[in-house]
C-alpha atoms as one frame of an Amber mdcrd trajectory, in Angstrom:
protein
   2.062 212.029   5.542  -0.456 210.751   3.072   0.590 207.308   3.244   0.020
 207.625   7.274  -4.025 208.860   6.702  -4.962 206.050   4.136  -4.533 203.053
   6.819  -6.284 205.604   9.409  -9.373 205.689   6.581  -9.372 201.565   6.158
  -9.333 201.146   9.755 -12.884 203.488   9.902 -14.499 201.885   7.000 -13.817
 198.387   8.716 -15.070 199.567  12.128 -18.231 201.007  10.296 -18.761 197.388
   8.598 -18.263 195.371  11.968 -20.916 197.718  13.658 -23.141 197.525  10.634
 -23.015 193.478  10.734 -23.646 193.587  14.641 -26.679 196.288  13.842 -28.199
 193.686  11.434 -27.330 190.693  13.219 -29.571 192.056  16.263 -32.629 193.337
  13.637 -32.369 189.706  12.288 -32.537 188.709  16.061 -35.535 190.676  16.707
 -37.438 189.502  13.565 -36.783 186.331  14.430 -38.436 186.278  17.729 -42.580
 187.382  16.292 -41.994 184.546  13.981 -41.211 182.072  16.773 -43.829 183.474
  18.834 -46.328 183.092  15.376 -45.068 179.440  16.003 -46.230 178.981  19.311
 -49.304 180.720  19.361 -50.915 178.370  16.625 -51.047 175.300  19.019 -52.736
 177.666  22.051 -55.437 178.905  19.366 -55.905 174.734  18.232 -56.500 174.610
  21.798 -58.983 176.784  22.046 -60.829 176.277  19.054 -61.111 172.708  20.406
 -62.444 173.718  23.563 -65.135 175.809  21.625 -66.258 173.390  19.518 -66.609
 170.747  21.990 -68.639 172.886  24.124 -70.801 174.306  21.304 -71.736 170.719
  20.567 -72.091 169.601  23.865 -74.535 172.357  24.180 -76.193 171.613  20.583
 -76.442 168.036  22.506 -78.407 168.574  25.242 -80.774 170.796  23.678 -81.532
 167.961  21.071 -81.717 165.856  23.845 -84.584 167.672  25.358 -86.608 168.668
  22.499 -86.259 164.447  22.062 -87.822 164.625  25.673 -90.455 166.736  25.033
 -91.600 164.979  21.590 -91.706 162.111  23.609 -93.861 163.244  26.854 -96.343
 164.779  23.928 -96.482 161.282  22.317 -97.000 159.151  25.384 -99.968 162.473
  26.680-101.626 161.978  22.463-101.958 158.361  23.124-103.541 157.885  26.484
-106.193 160.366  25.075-106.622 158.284  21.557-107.430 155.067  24.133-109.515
 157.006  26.440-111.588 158.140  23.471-111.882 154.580  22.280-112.687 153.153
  25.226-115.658 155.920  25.891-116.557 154.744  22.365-116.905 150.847  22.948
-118.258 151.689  26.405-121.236 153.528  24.372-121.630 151.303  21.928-121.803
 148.510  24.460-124.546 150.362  26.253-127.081 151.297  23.393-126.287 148.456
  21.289-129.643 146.835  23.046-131.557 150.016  22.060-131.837 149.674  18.449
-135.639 149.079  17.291-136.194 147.917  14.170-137.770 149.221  11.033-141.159
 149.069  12.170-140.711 150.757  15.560-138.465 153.261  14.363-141.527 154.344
  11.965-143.934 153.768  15.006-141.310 156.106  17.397-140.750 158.430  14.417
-144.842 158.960  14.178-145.469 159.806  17.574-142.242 161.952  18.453-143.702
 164.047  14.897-147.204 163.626  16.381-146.195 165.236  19.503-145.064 168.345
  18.297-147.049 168.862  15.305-149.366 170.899  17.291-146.632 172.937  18.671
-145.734 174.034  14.726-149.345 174.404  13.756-150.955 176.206  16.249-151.962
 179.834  15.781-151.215 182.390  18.122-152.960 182.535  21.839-153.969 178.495
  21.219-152.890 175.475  23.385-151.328 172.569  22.145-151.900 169.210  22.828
-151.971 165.570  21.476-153.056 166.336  17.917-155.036 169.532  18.786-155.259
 173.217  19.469-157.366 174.400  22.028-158.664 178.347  22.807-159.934 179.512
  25.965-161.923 182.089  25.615-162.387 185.324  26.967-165.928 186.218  26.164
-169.035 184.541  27.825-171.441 183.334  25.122-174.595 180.756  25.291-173.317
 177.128  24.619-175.131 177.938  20.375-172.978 180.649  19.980-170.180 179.337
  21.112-170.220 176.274  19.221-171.151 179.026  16.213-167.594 181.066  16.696
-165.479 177.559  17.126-166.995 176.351  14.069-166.397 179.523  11.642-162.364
 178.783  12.721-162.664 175.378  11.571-163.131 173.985  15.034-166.333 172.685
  17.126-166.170 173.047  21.255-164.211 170.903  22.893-164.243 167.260  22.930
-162.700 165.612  25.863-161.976 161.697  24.682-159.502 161.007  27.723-158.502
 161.278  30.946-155.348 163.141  29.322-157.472 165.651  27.825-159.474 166.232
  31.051-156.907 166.927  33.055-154.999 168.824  30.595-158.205 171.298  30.484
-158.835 171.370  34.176-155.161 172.498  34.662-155.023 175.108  32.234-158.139
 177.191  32.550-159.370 178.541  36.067-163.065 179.263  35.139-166.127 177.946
  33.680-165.768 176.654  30.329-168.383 175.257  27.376-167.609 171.792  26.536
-168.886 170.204  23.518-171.118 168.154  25.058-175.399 168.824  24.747-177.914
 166.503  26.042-180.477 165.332  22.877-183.638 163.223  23.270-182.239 161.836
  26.866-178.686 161.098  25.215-175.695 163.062  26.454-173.724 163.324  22.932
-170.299 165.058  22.082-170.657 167.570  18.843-169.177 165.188  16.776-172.120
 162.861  17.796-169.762 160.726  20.119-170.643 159.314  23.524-168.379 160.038
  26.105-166.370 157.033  27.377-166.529 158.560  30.766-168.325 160.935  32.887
-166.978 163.653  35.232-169.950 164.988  36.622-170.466 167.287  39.792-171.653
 166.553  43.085-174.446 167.958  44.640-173.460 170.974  46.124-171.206 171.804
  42.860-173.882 171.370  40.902-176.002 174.058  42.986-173.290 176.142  43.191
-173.799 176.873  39.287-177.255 176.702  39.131-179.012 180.061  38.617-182.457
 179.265  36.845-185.181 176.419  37.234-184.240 175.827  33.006-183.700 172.936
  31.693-179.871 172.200  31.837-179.082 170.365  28.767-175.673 171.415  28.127
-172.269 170.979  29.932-169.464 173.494  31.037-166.161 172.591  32.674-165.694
 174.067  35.921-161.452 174.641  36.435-162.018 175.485  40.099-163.265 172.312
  41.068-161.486 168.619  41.300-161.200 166.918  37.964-162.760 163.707  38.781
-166.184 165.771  38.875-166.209 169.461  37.593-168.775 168.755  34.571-171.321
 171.127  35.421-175.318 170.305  34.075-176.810 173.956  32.750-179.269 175.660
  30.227-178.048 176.221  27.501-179.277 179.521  26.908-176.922 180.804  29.799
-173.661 182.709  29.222-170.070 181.966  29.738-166.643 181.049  28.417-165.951
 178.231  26.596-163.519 175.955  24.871-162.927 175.565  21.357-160.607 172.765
  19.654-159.032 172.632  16.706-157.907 169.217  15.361-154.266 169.557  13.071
């Protein structure tokens, strides 16, 4: 009877090794397959990394390409304005080239451009420049003496008119009767500064007798602003009162 169960025990120990080999044949199975899988996957992912990469630079590529483009366009725009510029330049240099003076009339231009506005700088306050005066209109009336009196305590004398400039310069600015400088002495019609005049503006007729008042004797001049330049110097006493003009020489 014992003899009978020890075969019976061999025969379940072998079963139990046969299913044990078949139980780790199929987990050696199944661990195989990941690792074959692991070897297939590696080429799909070289794959795709390749695709990547190729498009990331193809990418990087074009957007070199058009920054190249662009630093190109601003070239080509930078240099069209550097030869416009010279060009203006020659063309300017061509055209006052024939304008240069020399020494002597750049000293002769420099004189009268400072001559010019000298007055401008020097003049006080309520006077008029002009040429290389000042002149003051005034707003008082006074006889011809004491006008010449209140030009000379400023330095000044009653006006002198030298030019045609200076006449018509006077004659535009004021819009009354004015004291000139001028005085008539022993028959001689002299400026205050014991001048001649070069030229005479005298009145007609009937301006004349529009500014006569008196039957004095009219040996001193005004300028009448009302009437035409060419004759507005107006013959009368000097003992009579009105405005006048004073100049001031800078």
């Amino acid at each position: 009877m014992e003899m009978q169960k020890i075969p019976s025990e061999g025969k379940e120990a072998g079963e139990d090794e046969a299913a044990g080999e078949a139980l780790l044949e199929v987990k050696t199975q199944e661990e195989a397959e990941p690792a074959y899988d692991t070897l297939r996957s590696p080429t799909e992912d070289i794959y795709a990394d390749a695709l990547i990469s190729t498009s990331a630079r193809t990418a990087k590529g074009q957007q070199v390409g058009g920054n190249e483009r662009l630093y190109r366009c601003g070239c080509f725009v930078l240099t069209g304005i550097c030869l416009l510029l010279l060009l203006i330049v020659i063309f300017l240099s061509l055209k006052h080239g024939s304008q240069v003076c020399t020494v002597q009339e750049c000293h002769q231009q420099f004189s009268l451009n400072q001559d010019k506005h000298l007055g401008c700088q020097q003049c006080a306050r309520g006077w008029l420049p002009y040429g290389k005066s000042c002149y003051f209109l005034s707003t008082v009336r006074l006889s011809w003496a004491d006008s010449q009196k209140n030009c000379s305590s400023g330095g000044g004398s009653l006006a002198v008119i030298s030019s045609r400039d200076i006449q018509h310069f006077l004659t535009q600015t004021g819009n009354l009767g004015y004291w000139i400088g001028l005085r008539q002495t022993e028959s001689k019609w002299n400026w205050v500064n014991n001048t001649q005049p070069e030229k005479f503006y005298w009145s007609d007729s009937t301006g004349q007798a529009k500014w006569s008042e008196s039957t004095k004797k009219k040996d001193c001049a005004f300028l009448s602003s009302d009437d035409p330049e060419e004759n507005n110097w107006i013959k009368a006493s000097c003992e009579a009162q009105t405005y006048f003009i004073c100049q001031l020489q800078v």
